[in-house]
C-alpha positions in Angstrom: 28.8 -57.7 50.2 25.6 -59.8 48.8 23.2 -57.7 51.2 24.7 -54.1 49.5 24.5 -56.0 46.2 20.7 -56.8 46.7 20.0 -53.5 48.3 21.8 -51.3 45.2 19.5 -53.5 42.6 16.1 -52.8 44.4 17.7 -49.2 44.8 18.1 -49.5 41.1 14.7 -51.2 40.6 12.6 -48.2 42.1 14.5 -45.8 40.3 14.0 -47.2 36.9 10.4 -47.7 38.1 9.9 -44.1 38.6 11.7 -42.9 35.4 8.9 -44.8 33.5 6.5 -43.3 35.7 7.4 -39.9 35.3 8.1 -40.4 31.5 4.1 -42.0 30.8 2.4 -39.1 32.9 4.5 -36.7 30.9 3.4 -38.2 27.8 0.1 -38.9 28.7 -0.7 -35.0 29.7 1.1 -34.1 26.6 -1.7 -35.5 24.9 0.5 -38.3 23.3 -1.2 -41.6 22.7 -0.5 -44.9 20.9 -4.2 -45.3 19.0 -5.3 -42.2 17.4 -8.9 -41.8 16.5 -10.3 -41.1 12.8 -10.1 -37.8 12.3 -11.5 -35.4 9.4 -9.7 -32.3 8.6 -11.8 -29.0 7.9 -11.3 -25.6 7.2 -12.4 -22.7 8.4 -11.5 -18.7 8.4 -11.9 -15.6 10.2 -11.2 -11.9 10.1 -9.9 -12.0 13.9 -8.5 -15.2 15.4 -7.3 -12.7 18.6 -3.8 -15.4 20.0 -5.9 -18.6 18.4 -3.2 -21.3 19.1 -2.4 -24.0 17.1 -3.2 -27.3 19.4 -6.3 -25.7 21.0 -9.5 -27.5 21.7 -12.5 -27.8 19.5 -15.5 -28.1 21.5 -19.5 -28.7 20.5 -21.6 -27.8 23.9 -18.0 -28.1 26.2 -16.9 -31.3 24.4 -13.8 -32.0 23.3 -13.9 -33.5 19.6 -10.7 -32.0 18.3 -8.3 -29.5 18.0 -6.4 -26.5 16.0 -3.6 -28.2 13.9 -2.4 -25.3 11.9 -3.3 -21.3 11.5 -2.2 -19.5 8.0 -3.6 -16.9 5.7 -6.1 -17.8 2.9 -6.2 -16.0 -0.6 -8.4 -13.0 0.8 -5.5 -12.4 3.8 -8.1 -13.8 6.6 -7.0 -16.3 8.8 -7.1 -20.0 7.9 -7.4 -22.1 10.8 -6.8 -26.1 9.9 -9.5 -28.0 12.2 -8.8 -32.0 13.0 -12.4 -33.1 14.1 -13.4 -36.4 15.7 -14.7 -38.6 12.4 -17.0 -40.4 14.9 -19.1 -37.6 14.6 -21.7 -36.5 11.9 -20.9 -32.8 11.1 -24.0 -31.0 9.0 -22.2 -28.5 6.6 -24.0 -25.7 7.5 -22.2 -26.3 11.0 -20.7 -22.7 12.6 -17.3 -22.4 14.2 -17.0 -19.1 16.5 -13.5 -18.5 18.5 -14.3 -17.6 22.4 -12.5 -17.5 25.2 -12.5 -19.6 28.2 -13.2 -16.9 31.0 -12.7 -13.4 31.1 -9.3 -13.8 29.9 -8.2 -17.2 29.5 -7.0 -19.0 26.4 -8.9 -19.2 23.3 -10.8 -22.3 21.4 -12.9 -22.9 18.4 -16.2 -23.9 19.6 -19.4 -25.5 17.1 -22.3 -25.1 16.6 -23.8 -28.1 14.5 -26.4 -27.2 11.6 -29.5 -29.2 11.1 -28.7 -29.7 7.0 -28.9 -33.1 6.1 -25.7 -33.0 4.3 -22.4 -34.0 6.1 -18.9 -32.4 6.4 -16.2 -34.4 4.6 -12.7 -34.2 5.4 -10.9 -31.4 3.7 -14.5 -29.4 3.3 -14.5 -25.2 4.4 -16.6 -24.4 7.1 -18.8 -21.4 5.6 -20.6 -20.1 8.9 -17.8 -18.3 11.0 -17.6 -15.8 14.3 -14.7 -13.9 14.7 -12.8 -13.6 17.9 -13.8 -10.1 19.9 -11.2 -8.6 21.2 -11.6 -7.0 24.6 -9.6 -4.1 23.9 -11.5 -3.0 21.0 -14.4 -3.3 23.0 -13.0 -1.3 25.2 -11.8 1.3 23.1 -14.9 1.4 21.8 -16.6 2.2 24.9 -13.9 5.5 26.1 -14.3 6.7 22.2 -18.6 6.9 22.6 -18.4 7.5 25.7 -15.9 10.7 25.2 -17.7 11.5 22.3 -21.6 11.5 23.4 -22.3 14.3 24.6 -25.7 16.1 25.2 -27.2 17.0 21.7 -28.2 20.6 20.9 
């Protein structure tokens, strides 16, 4: 009976173990950790955000330095997408955002462009300099409409 015993706790044991295992890699891709880092909070709208998530990145040259917290309308009914930014970093306020896509048709991120004002970003500041998403189906719509319509001028 004391050999089952032993067996059914380091049963037990390696069970447990990989619970906790599977519980900290969930977390851990889930982007959940224990420290955050300073983080500044900007502002920035655009006439198209085109499926802008909230909890996508925000790059500078393919960097991570922060992500989409919130999307809303602002006074002038243009989107409003809340920014929290990396506070490690200097942000010159004449600084762009532009919303792209990763691929052909992949998901959507805020990407910067940093200014060269001497000025800095401080948190809750608007960023003025903004690039819409383009949509590929206006493009393409677009393109059958002129295409359709020019013709050989008489």
């Amino acid at each position: 009976m004391e050999r089952s015993g032993t067996r059914d706790v380091a049963v037990g044991l390696f069970l447990l173990a990989g619970i906790l295992a599977a519980g900290f890699l969930s977390l851990r891709v889930g982007g959940f950790t224990l420290t955050k880092p300073d983080m500044i909070t900007v502002y920035a709208s655009f006439d198209e955000i085109g499926g802008l998530k909230p909890r996508a990145p925000v790059v500078i040259s393919g960097y991570k330095v922060g992500e989409v917290r919130g999307i809303g309308l602002d006074q002038n009914a243009r989107a409003r997408v809340t920014m929290e930014l990396d506070a490690s970093i200097q942000y010159p306020v004449d600084t762009s955002a532009s919303i792209v896509t990763s691929g052909v048709l992949g998901d959507r991120y805020v990407s910067l462009q940093l200014g060269g004002d001497d000025a800095m970003l401080k948190h809750g500041d608007t960023l003025q300099y903004t690039e819409s998403a383009v949509l590929l189906e206006r493009l393409l719509g677009k393109f059958i409409h002129n295409a359709d319509v020019g013709g050989d001028p008489k």
